[in-house]
TORDOLUM-892314 format. One record per residue (C-alpha): residue number from 1; z, x, y; residue in three letters. Coordinates in nm, 2 decimals, always signed. Each point is the difference from the previous one (the first is absolute). Layout:
resi zz xx yy resn
NUM Z X Y Ala
...
END
This chain:
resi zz xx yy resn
1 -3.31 +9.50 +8.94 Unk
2 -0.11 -0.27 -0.29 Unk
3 +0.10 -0.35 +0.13 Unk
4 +0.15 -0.24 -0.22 Unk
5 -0.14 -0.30 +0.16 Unk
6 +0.01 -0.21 -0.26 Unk
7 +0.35 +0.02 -0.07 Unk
8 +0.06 -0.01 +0.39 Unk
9 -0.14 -0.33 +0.04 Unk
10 +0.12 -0.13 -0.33 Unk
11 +0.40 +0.09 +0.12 Unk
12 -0.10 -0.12 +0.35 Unk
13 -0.10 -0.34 -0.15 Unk
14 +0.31 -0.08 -0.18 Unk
15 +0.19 +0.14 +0.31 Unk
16 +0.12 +0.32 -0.09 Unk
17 -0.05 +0.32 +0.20 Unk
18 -0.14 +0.32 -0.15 Unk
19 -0.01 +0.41 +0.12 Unk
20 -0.28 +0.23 -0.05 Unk
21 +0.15 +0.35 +0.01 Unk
22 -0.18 +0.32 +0.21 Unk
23 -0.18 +0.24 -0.20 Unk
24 +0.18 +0.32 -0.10 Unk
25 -0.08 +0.25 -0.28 Unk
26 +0.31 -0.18 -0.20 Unk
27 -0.09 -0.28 +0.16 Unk
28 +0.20 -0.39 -0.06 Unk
29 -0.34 -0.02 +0.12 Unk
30 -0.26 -0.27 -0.11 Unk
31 +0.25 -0.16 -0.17 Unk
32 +0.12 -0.37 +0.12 Unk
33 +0.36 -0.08 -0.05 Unk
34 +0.10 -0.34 -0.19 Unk
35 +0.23 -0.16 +0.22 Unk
36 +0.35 -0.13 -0.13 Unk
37 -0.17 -0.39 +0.05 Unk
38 -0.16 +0.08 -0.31 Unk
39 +0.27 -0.02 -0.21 Unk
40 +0.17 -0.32 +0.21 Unk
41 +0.14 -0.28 -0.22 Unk
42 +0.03 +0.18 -0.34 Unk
43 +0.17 -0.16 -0.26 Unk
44 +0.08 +0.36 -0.12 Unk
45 +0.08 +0.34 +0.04 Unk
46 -0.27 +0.24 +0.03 Unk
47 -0.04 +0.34 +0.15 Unk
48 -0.27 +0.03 +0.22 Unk
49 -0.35 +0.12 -0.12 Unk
50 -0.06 +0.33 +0.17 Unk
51 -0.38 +0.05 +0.12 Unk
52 -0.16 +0.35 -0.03 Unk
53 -0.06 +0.25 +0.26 Unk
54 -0.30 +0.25 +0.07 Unk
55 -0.04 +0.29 +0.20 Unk
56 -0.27 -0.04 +0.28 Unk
57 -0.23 +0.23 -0.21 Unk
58 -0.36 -0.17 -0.07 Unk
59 -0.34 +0.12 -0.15 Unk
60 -0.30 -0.23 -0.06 Unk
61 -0.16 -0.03 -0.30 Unk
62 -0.33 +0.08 +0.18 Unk
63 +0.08 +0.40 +0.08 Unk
64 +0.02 +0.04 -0.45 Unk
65 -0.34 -0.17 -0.01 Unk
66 +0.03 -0.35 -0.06 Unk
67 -0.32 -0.18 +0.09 Unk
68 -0.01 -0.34 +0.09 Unk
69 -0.32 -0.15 -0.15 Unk
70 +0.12 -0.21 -0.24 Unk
71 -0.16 +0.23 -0.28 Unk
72 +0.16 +0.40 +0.05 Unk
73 +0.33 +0.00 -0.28 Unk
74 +0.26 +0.11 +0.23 Unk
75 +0.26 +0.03 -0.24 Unk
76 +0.04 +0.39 +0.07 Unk
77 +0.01 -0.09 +0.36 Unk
78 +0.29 -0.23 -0.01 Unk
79 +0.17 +0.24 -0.27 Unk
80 -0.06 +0.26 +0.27 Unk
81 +0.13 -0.13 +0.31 Unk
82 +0.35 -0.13 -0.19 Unk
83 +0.05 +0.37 -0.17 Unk
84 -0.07 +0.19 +0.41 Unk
85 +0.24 -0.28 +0.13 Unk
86 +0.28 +0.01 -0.30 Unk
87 -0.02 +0.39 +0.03 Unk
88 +0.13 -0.04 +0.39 Unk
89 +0.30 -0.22 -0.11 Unk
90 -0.19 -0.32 +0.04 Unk
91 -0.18 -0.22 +0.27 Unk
92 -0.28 -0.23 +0.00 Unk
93 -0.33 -0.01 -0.19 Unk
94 -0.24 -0.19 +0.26 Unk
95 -0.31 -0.16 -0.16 Unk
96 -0.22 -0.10 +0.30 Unk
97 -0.22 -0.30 +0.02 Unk
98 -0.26 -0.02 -0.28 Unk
99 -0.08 -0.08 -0.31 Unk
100 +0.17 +0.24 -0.28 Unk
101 -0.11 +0.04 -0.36 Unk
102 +0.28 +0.17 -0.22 Unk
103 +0.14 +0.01 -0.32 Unk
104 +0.39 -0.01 -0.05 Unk
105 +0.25 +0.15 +0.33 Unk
106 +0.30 +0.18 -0.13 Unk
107 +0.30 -0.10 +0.25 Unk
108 +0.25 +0.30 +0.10 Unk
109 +0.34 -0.02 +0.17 Unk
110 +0.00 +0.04 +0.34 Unk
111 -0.34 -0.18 +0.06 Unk
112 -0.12 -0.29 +0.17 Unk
113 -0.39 -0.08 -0.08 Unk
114 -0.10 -0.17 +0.32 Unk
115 -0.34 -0.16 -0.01 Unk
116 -0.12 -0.11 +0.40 Unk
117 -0.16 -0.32 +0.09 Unk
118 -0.36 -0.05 -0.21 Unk
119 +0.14 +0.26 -0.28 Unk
120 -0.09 -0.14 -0.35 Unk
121 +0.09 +0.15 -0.26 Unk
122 -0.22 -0.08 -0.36 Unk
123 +0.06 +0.12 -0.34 Unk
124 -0.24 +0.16 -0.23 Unk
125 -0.19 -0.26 -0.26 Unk
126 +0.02 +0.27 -0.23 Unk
127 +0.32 -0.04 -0.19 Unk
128 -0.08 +0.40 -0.16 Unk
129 +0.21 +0.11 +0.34 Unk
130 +0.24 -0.17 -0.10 Unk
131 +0.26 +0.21 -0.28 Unk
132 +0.17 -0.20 -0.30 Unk
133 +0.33 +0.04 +0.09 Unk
134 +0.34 -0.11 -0.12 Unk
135 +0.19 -0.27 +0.20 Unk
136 +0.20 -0.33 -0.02 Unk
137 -0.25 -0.33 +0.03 Unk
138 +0.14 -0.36 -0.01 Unk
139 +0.34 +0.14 -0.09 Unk
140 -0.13 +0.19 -0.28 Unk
141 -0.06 +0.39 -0.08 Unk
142 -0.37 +0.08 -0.06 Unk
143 -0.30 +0.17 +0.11 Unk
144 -0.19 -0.12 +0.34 Unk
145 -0.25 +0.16 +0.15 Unk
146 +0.13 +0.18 +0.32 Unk
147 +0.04 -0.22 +0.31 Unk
148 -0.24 +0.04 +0.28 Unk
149 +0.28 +0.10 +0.25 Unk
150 +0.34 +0.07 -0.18 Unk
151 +0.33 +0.23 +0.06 Unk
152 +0.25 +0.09 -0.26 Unk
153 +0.33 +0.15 +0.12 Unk
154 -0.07 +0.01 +0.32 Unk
155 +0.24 -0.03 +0.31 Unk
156 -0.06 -0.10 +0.40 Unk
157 -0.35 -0.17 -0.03 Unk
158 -0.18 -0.24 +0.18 Unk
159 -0.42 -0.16 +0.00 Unk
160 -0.05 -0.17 +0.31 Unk
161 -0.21 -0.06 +0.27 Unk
162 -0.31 -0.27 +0.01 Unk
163 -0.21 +0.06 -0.21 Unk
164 -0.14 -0.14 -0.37 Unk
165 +0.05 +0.14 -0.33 Unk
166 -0.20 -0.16 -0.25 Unk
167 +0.04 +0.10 -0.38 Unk
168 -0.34 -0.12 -0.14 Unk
169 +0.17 -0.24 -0.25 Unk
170 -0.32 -0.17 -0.06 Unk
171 -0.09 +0.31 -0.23 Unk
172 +0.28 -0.05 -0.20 Unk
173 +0.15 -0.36 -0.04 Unk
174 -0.14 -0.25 -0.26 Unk
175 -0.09 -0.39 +0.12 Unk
176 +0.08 -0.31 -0.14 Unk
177 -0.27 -0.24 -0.02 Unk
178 +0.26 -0.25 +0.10 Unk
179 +0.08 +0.14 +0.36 Unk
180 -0.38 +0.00 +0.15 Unk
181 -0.29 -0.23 +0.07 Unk
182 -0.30 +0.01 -0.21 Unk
183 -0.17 +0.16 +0.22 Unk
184 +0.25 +0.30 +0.07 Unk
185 +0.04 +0.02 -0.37 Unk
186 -0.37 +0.00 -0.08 Unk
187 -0.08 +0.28 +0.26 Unk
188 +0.30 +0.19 -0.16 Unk
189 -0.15 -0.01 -0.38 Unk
190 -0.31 +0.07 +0.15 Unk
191 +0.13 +0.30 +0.16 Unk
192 +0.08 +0.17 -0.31 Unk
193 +0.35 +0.08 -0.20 Unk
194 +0.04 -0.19 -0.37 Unk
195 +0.15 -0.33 -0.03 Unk
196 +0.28 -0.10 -0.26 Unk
197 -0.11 -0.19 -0.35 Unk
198 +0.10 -0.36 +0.18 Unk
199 -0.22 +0.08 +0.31 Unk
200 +0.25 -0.06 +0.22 Unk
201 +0.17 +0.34 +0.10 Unk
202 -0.22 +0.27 +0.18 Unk
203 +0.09 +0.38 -0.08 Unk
204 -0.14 +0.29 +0.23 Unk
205 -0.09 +0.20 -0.32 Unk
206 +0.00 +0.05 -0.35 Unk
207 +0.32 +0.23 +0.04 Unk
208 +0.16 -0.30 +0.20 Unk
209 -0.04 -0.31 -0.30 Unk
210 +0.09 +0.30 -0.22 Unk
211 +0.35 +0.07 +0.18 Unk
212 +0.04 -0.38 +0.05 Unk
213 -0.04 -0.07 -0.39 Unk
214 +0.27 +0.27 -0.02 Unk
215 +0.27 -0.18 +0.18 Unk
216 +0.25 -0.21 -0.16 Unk
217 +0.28 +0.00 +0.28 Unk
218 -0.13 -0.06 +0.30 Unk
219 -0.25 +0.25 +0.09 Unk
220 +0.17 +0.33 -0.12 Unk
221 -0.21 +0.10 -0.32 Unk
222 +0.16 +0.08 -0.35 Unk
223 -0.15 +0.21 -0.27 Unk
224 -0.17 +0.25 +0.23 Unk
225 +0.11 +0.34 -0.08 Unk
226 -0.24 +0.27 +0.06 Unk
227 -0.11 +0.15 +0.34 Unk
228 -0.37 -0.10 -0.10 Unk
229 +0.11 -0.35 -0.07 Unk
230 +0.15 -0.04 +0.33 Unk
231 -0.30 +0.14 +0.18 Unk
232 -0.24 -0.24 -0.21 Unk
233 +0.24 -0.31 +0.15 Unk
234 -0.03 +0.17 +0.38 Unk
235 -0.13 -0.33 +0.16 Unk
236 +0.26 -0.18 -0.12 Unk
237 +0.32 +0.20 +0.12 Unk
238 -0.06 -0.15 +0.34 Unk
239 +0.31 +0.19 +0.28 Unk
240 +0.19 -0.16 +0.24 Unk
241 -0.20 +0.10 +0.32 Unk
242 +0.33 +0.13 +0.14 Unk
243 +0.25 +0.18 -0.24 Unk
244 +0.33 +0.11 +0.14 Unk
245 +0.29 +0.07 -0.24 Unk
246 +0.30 +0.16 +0.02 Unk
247 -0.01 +0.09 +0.43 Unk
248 +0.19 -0.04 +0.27 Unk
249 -0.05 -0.10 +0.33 Unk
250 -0.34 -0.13 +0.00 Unk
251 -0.14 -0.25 +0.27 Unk
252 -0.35 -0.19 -0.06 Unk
253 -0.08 -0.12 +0.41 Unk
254 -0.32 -0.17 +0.15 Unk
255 -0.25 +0.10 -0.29 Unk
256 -0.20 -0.30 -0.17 Unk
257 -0.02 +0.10 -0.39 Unk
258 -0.25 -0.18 -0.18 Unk
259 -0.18 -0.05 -0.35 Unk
260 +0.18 +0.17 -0.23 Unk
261 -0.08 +0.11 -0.39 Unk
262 +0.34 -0.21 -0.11 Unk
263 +0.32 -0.06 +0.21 Unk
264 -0.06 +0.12 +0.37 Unk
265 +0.38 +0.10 +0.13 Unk
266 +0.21 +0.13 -0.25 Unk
267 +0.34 +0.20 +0.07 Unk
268 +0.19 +0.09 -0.30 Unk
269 +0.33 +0.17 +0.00 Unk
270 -0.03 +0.04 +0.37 Unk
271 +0.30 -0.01 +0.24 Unk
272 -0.02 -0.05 +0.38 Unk
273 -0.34 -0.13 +0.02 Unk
274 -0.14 -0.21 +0.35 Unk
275 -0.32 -0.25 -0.01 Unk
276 -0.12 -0.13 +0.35 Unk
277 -0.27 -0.15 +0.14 Unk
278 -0.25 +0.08 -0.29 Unk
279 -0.25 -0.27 -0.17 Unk
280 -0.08 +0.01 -0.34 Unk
281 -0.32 -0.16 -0.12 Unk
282 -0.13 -0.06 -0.31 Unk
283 -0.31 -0.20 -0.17 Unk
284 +0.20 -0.35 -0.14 Unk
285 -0.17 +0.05 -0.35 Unk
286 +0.13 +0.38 -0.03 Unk
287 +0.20 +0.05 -0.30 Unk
288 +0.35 +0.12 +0.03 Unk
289 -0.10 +0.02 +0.37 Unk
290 +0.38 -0.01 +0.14 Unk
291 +0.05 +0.07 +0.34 Unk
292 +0.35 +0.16 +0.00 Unk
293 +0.24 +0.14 -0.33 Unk
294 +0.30 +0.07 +0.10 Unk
295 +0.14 +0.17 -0.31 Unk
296 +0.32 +0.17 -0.05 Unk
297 +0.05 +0.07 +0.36 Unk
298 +0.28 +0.03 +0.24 Unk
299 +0.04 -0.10 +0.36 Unk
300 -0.38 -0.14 +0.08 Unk
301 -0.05 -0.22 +0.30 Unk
302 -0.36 -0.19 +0.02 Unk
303 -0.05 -0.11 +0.35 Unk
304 -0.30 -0.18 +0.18 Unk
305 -0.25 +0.05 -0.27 Unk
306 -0.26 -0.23 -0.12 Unk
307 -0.08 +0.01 -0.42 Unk
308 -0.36 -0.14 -0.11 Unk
309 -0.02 +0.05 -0.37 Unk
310 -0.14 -0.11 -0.32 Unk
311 +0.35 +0.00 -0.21 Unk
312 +0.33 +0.01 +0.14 Unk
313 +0.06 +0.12 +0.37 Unk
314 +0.35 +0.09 +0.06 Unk
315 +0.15 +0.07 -0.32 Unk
316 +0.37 +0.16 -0.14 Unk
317 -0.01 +0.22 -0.34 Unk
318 +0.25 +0.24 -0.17 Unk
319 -0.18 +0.06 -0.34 Unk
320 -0.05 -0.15 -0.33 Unk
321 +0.17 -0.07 -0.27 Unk
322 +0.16 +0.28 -0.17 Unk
323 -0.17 +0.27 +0.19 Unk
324 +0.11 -0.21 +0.29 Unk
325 +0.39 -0.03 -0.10 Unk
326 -0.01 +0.40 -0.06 Unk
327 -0.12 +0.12 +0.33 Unk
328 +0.30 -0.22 +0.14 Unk
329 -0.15 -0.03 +0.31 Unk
330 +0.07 -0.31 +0.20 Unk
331 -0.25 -0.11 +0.33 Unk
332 +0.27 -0.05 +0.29 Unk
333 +0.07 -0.05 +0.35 Unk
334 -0.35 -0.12 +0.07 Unk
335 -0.06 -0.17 +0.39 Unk
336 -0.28 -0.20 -0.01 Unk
337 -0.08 -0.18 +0.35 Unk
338 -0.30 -0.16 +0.16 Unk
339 -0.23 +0.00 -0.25 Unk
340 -0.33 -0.21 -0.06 Unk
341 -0.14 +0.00 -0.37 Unk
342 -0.35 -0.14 -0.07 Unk
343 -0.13 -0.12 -0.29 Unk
344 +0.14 +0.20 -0.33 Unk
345 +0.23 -0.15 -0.32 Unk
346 +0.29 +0.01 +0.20 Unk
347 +0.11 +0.07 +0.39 Unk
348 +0.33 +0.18 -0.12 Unk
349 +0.07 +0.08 -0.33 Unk
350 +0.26 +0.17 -0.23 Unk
351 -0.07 +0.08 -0.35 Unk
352 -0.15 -0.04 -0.27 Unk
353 +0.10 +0.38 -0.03 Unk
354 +0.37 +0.00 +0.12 Unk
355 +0.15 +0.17 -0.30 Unk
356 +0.18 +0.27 +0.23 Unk
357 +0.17 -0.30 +0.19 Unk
358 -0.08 -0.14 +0.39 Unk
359 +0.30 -0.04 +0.24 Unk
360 +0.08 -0.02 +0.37 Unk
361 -0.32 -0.18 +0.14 Unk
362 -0.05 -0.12 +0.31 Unk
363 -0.40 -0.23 +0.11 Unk
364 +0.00 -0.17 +0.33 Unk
365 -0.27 -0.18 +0.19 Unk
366 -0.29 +0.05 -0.22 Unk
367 -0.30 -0.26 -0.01 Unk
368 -0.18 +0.03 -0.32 Unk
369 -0.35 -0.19 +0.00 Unk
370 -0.19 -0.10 -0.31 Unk
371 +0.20 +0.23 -0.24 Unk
372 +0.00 -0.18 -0.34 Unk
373 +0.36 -0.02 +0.01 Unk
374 +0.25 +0.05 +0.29 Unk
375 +0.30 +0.15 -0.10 Unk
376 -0.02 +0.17 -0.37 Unk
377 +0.27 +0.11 -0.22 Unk
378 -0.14 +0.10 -0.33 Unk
379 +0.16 +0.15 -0.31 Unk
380 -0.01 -0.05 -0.38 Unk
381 +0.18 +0.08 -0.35 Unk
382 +0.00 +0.41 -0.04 Unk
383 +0.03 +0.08 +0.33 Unk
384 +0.38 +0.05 +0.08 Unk
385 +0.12 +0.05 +0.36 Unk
386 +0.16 -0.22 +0.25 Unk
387 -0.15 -0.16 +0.34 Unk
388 +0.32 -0.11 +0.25 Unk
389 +0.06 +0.05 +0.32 Unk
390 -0.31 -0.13 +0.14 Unk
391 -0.01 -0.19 +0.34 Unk
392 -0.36 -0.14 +0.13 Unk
393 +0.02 -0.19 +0.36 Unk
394 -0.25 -0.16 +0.25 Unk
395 -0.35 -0.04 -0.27 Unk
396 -0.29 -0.23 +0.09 Unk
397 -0.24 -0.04 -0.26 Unk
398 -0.28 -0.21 -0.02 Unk
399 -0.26 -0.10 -0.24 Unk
400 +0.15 +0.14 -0.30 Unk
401 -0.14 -0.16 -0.35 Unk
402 +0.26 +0.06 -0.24 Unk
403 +0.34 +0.03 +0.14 Unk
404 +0.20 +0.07 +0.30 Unk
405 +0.28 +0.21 -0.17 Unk
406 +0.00 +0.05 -0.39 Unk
407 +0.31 +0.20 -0.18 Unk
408 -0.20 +0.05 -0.34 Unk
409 +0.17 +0.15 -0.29 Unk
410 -0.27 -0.07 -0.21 Unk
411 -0.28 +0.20 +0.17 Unk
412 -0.29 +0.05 -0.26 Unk
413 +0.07 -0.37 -0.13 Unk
414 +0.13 -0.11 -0.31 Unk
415 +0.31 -0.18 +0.22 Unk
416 +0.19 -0.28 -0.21 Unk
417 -0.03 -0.32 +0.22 Unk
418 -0.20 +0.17 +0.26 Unk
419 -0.26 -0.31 +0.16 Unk
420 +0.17 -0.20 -0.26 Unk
421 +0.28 -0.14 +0.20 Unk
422 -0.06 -0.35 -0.15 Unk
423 +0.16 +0.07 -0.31 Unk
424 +0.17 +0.21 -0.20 Unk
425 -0.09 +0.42 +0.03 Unk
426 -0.16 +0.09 -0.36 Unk
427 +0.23 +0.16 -0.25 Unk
428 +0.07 +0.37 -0.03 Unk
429 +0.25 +0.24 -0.11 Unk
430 +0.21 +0.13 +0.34 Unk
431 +0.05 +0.33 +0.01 Unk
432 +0.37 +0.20 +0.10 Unk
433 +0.01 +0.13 +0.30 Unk
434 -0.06 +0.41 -0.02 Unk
435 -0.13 +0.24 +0.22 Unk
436 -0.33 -0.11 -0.05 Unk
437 +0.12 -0.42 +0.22 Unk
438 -0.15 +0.06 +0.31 Unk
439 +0.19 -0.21 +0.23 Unk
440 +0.00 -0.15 +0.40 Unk
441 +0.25 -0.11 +0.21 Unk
442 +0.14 +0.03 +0.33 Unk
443 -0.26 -0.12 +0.17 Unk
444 +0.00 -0.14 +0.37 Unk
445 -0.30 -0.18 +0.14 Unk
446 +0.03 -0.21 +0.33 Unk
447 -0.26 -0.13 +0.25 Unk
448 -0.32 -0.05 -0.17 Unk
449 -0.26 -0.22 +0.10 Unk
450 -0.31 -0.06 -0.23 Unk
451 -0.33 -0.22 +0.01 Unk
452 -0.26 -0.07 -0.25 Unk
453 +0.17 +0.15 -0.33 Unk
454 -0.02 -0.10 -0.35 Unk
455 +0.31 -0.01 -0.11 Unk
456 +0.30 +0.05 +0.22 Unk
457 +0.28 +0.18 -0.22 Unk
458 +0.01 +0.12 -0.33 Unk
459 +0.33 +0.14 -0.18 Unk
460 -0.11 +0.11 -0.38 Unk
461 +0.31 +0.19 -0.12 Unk
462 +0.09 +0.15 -0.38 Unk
463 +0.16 -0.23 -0.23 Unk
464 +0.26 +0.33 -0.04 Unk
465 -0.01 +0.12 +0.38 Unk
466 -0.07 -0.33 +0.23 Unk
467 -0.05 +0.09 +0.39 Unk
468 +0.30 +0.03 +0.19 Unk
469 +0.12 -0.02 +0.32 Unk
470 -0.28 -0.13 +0.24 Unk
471 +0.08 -0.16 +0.32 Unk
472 -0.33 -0.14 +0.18 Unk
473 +0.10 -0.17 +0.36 Unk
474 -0.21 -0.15 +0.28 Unk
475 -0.33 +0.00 -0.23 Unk
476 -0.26 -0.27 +0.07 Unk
477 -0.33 -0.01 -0.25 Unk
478 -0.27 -0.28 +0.10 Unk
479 -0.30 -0.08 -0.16 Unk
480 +0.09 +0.10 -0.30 Unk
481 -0.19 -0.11 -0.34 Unk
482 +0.34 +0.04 -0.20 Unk
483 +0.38 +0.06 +0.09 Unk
484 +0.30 +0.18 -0.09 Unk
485 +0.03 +0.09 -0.40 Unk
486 +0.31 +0.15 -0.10 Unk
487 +0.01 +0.17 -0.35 Unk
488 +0.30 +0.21 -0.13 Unk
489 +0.18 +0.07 +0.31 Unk
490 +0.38 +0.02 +0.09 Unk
491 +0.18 -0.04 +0.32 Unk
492 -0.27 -0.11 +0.21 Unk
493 +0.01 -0.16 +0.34 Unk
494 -0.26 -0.14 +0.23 Unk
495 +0.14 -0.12 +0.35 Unk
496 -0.26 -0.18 +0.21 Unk
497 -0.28 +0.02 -0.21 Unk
498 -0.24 -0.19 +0.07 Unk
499 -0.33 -0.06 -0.23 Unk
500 -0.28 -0.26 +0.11 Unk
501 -0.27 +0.01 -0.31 Unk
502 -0.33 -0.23 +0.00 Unk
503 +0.05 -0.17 -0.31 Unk
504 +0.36 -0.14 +0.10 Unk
505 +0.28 -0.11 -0.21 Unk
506 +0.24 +0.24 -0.15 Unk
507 -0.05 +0.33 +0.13 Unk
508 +0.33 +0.19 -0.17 Unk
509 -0.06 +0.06 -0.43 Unk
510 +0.30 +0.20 -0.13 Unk
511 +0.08 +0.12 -0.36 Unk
512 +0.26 +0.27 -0.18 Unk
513 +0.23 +0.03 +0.31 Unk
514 +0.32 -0.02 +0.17 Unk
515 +0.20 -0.04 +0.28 Unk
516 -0.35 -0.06 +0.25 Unk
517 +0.09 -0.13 +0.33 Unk
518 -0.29 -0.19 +0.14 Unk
519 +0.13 -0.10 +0.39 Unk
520 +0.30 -0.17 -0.06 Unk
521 -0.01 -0.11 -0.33 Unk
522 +0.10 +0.26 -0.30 Unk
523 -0.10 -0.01 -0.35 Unk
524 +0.23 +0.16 -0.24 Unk
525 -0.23 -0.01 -0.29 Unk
526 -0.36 -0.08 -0.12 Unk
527 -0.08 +0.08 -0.34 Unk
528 -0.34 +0.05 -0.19 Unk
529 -0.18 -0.32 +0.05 Unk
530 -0.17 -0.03 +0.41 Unk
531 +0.15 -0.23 +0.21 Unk
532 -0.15 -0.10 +0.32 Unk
533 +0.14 -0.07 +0.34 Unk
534 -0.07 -0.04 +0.34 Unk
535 +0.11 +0.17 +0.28 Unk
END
């Protein structure tokens, strides 16, 4: 029987009692059962996420072939063993202690890919095993290249165990001068790979700076048509090292995932999907290295896992712009408890691709550490969709350098009045509100502690869609370089707030906004011109 002590341990820690079934050819075996404390205190209704189940069928990748010498492809192999098992109704593939070489696994319903104690797992430096296919990247349709483990469609499946899985990102990702010493960054140019006109960027290949100069939107090419112009920009259609969209049932337990192309974690479209006890690691220079993407997804929980990455760590998506707002797809009921994010842009995140909408979320006692900003909302003009519902409790952060919690409506820049809360916001013609106004509101946030931040709080609303609704309670910031800036936001309160910053003085800048309730004192109305108070 496959042990699941991670999780154990994890549910024994926070008091809650789990079962490990008996193995039966049906079996409810292997499989731990999420105890009703998970869902304790919710500030809303949600059905509970149902975990998959595997029969106690099992072959090892090792009776196909494989050979674990770090240089034998074993692609065939682990396509081998998950065809033998799928064809007896489902079980577990077992990858034994070793090191792996492969190119891209293929996930099946019905199948669990367990890798033991001292399995790694590496993917193939040569991106030629890796098909051009068509997919969905940062909320966008386009061509990737195929993900080194992915499943499309697929229902009751699981990768768990102890082991490492390492996607060789190092092949693949470009460098910013910016994010390493000299030295690293001399050894790097010396290592090969072409270099961008200003010297400062670092591309794997020729292919790579070619796709780069190709991208006007984010990294998603345009003007690419033709099969042969898609294979000439191969280096630069870097995957997600795990791609699951549109499944069911899916749990990730144990496993530490590491290094990947692009993203590392990314559900889309997914519904009942459990994350426990895994790590996620990632170099903090790696480009578009987020831990976890959430994306269009319903019922999720995300319990006692620690997220090491080079962008954001845990993050919430539902598309972008109008390809976003057609697939309709909201991300909600999403648990996410006992968490520890390390290093990365932000510790949880929603946005900036949240065209499909983000409702009914619930964070509680996570410690981000490092992260460049603690709690991230982050949307823009174009994007559509609405964020509400959202209710983050119990977060210690420390040593953040921008801010604690930022609700950013301007993400990309170009913000009216945004750093320039000392005067008036620069003129521009406001928009009307259309489907294209993203907006936030409904947000509950209680029970934060912070040290060593830039700045505290930042509110940076529309001019034609200000934030609304936010209620922050028992919040206490020290050692912060700069305090609480309110732009464009509406029905705001802040109960027993307190904000300690090293330069002293006023702490509390507001602009364009009404009815803010600051402890006990209201304020109906601030216009256009910053005024600062104390609190």
């Amino acid at each position: 029987m496959i042990k699941f002590n991670t999780l154990r341990h994890y549910l024994l820690s926070v008091g809650i009692a789990t079962f490990i079934g008996t193995g039966t050819t049906k079996a409810q075996a292997n499989t731990p059962i999420i105890p009703d404390d998970v869902y304790s205190n919710l500030p809303f209704q949600m059905t509970k996420v149902q975990q998959p189940v595997f029969p106690a069928y099992s072959r090892s990748i090792t009776e196909f072939g494989a050979t674990a010498d770090g240089t034998t492809l074993n692609t065939e192999a682990f396509a081998q063993t998950i065809e033998a098992v799928s064809r007896q109704g489902g079980g577990t593939v077992i990858v034994p202690a070793g090191l792996w070489l492969t190119g891209p696994i293929v996930l099946k319903s019905n199948i669990n890919l367990h890798l033991e104690e001292n399995a790694l797992v590496l993917f193939t430096a040569d991106h030629t095993q890796y098909p051009i296919i068509k997919t969905s990247f940062e909320g966008l349709e386009t061509r990737r290249c195929q993900s080194p483990i992915s499943a499309n469609g697929a229902e009751n499946i699981a990768i768990t165990g102890k082991g490492v899985i390492d996607g060789n990102g190092d092949t693949w990702r470009p460098v910013k001068k910016s994010k390493m010493t000299s030295s690293q960054w001399n050894k790097l140019v010396a290592s090969g790979g072409v270099l961008n006109e200003k010297g400062d960027i670092w591309y794997p290949s020729e292919g790579s700076i070619k796709g780069a100069n190709a991208c006007k939107d984010f990294n998603v090419p345009e003007g690419i048509e033709t099969d042969e112009e898609w294979a000439s920009i191969r280096d630069w259609l870097r995957p997600v090292l795990l791609s699951l969209i549109k499944c069911k049932k899916v749990m990730l337990e144990g496993v530490t995932f590491k290094n990947s192309p692009s993203w590392c974690l990314h559900p889309l479209s997914c519904e009942d999907l459990t994350i426990t006890g895994i790590s996620v690691s990632n170099p903090w220079y790696s480009q578009n290295g987020d831990a976890l993407d959430i994306e269009s997804c319903n019922r999720v929980l995300v319990l006692g896992s620690s997220f090491d990455a080079g962008d954001d760590g845990i993050c919430i998506k539902s598309g972008k712009d109008e390809s976003g707002r057609l697939r309709g797809e909201p991300c909600q009921n999403v648990i996410i408890r006992n968490n520890v994010v390390l290093h990365g842009h932000g510790g949880f995140v929603v946005g900036s691709e949240m065209s499909g909408g983000v409702k009914n979320i619930y964070v509680d006692n996570c410690s981000f550490l490092g992260t460049d900003v603690g709690l991230r909302f982050k949307s823009t003009r174009g994007r559509g969709g609405v964020v509400e519902n959202i209710h983050i409790n119990n977060i210690n952060m420390i040593n953040i350098p921008n801010e604690a919690l930022i609700f950013d409506l301007f993400y990309g820049g170009n913000a009216p009045g945004e750093g320039n809360v000392s005067g008036a916001p620069k003129e521009e013609v406001v928009p009307p509100v259309t489907e294209e106004t993203p907006a936030f509101r409904d947000i509950f946030i209680k029970n934060v502690t912070a040290k060593n931040v830039g700045r505290a709080v930042l509110f940076n609303g529309l001019p034609e869609m200000p934030i609304k609704n936010i209620f922050l309670e028992n919040v206490t910031i020290s050692d912060a370089k700069d305090g609480v800036t309110l732009n464009r936001a509406e029905n705001a309160t802040l109960k027993n707030v307190k904000v300690i910053t090293t330069k002293g003085g006023d702490n509390l800048k507001m602009m364009g906004v009404t009815n803010i309730t600051v402890g006990d004192k209201k304020y109906e109305k601030i216009g256009n011109k910053a005024e600062s108070y104390k609190f």
